[in-house]
C-alpha atoms as a printed R data frame, in Angstrom:
   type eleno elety resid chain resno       x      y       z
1  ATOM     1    CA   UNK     A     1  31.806 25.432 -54.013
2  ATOM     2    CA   UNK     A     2  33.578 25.164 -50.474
3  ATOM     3    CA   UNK     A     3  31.293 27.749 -49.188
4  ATOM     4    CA   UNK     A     4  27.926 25.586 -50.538
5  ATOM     5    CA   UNK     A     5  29.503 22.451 -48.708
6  ATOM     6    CA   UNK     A     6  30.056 24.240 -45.825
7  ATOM     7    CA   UNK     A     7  26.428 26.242 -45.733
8  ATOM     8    CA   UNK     A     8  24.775 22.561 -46.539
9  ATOM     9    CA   UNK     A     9  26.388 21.101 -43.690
10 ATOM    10    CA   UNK     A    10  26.036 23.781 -41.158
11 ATOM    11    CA   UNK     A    11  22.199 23.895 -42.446
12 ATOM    12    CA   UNK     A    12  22.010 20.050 -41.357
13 ATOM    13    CA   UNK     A    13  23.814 20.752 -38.537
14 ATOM    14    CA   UNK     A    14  20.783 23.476 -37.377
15 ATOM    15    CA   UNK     A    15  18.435 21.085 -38.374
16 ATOM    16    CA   UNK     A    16  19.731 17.965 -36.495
17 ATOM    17    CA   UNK     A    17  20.028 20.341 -33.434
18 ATOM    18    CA   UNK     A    18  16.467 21.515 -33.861
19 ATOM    19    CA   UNK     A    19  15.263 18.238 -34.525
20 ATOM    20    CA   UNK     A    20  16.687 17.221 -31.325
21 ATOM    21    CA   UNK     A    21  15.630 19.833 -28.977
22 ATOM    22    CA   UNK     A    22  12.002 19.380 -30.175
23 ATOM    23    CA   UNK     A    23  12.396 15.777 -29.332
24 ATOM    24    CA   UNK     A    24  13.828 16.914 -25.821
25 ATOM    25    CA   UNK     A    25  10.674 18.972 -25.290
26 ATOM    26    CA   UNK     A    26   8.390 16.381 -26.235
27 ATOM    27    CA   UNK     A    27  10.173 13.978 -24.164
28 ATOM    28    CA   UNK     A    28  10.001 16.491 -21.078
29 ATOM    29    CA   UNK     A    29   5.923 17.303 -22.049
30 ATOM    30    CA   UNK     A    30   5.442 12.901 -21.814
31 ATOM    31    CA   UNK     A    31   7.492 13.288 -18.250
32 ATOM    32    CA   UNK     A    32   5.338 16.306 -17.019
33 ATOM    33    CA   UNK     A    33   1.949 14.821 -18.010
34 ATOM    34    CA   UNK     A    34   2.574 11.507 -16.370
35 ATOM    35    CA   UNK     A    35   3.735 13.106 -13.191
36 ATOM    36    CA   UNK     A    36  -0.013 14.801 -13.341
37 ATOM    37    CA   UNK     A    37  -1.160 11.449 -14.221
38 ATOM    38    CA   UNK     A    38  -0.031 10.161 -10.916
39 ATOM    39    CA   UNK     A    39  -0.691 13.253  -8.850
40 ATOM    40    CA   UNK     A    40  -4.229 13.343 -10.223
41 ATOM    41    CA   UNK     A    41  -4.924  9.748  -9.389
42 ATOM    42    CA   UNK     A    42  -3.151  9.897  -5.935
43 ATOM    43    CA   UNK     A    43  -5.630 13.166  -5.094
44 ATOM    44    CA   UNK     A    44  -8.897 11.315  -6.521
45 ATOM    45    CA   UNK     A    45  -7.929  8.355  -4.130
46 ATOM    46    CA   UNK     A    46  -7.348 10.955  -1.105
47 ATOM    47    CA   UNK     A    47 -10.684 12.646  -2.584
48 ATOM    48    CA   UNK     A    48 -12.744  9.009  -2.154
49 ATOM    49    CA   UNK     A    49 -11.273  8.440   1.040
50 ATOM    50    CA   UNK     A    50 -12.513 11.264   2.394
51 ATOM    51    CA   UNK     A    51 -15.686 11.537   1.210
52 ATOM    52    CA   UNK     A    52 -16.221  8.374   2.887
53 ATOM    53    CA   UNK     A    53 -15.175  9.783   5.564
54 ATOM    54    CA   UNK     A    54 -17.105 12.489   5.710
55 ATOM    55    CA   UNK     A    55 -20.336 10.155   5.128
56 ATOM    56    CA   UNK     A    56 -19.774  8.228   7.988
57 ATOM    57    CA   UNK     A    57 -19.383 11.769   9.712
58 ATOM    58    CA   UNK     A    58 -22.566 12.509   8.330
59 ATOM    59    CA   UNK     A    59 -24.389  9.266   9.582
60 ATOM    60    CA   UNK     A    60 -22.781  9.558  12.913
61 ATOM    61    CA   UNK     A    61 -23.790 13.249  13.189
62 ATOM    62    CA   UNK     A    62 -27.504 12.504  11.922
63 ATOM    63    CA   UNK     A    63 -27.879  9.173  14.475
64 ATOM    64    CA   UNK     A    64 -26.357 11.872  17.167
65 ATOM    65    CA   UNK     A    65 -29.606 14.718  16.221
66 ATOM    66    CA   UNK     A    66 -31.929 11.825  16.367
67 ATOM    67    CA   UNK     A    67 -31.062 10.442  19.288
68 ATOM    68    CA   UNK     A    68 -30.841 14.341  21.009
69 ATOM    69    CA   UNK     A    69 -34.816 14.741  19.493
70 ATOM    70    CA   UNK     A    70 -35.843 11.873  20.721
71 ATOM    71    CA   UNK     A    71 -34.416 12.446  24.798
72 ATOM    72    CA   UNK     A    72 -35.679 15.845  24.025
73 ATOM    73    CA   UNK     A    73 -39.158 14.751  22.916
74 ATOM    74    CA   UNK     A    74 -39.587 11.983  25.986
75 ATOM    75    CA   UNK     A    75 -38.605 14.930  28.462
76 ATOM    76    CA   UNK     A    76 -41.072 17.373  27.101
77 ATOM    77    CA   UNK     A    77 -43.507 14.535  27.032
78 ATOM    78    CA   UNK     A    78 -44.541 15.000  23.144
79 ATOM    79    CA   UNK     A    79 -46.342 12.778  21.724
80 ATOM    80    CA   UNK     A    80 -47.547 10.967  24.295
């Protein structure tokens, strides 16, 4: 009779412990994913800012060949 009483409460015992370190892990998992939460929106903020970047790059770069034809054009007298 002891022996059940003790084996029930060491079982509950187990099972509160277990119960709590699944919680714990849970808890952690909630922790880890918002921590990619914020990473991922802080690196698709850095991504739009550079793509913008890189399209005024692009425009700058594209006015710049233009600009290059045309001197080229007027000194090889093309079109004219």
């Amino acid at each position: 009779m002891n022996s059940d009483k003790f084996l029930n409460k060491f079982t509950y015992l187990i099972l509160c412990v277990f119960v709590a370190v699944v919680c714990f892990g849970f808890y952690k998992q909630h922790e880890a994913n918002q921590n990619l939460n914020d990473k991922i929106f802080s690196l698709e903020r850095q991504n739009a800012e550079i793509t913008e970047q890189v399209d005024k790059l692009n425009k700058t770069i594209d006015a710049e060949i233009a600009k290059n034809l045309k001197e080229t054009a007027e000194r090889n007298n093309v079109g004219g």
